[in-house]
C-alpha positions as CSV (number, residue, x, y, z in Angstrom):
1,X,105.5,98.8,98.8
2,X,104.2,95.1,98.8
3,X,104.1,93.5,101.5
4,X,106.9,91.1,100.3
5,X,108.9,94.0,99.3
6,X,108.9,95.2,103.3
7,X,109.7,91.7,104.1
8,X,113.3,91.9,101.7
9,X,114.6,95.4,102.9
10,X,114.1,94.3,106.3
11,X,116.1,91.2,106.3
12,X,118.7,93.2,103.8
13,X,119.3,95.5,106.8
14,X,119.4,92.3,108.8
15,X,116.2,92.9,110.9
16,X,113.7,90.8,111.4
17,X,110.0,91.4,112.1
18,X,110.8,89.7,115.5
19,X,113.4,92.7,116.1
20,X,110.7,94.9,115.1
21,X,108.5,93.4,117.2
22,X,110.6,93.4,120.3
23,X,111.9,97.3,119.7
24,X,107.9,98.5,120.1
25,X,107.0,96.3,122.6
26,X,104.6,94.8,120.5
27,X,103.4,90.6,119.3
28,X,105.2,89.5,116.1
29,X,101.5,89.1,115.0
30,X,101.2,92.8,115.3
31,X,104.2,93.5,113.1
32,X,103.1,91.0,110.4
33,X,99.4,92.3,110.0
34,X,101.2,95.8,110.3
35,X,103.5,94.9,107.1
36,X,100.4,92.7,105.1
37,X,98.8,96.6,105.2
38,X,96.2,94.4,107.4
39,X,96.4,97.1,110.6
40,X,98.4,100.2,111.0
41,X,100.6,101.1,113.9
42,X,102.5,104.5,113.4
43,X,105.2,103.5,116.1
44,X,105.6,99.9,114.1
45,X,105.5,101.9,111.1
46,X,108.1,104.0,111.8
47,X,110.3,101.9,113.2
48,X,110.5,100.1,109.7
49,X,110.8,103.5,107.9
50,X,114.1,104.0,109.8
51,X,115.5,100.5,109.6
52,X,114.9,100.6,105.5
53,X,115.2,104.4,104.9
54,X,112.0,104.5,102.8
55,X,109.5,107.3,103.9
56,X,106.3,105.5,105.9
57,X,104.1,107.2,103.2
58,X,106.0,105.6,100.3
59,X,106.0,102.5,102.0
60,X,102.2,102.7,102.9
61,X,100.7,105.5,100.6
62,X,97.0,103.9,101.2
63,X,97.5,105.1,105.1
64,X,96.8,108.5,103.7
65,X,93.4,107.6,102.3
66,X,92.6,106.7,105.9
């Protein structure tokens, strides 16, 4: 998924990347450069996979090159 895509099914389910933020214990920053595909945290990951309902490697797929 595109970053911008991430950014829509969040806020359809009515969750920020500030909630996302706050549920792992992590910066906003985090989350953001997490979403741009810019770092990868599996917990930050995974708490967005559950919130949208889209598997982490359909929303990431390049993770698996990694």
């Amino acid at each position: 998924m595109e970053p911008i895509e991430i950014k829509i099914a969040l806020l359809r389910c009515g969750v920020s990347q500030s909630d996302i933020a706050r549920r792992c214990n992590a910066a906003p920053s985090t989350v953001h450069l997490v979403v741009a595909g810019k770092s990868v945290s599996k917990k930050i990951q995974s708490e967005i996979s559950g919130v949208i309902g889209v598997p982490v490697n359909e929303i990431w797929p390049d993770n698996e090159k990694n």
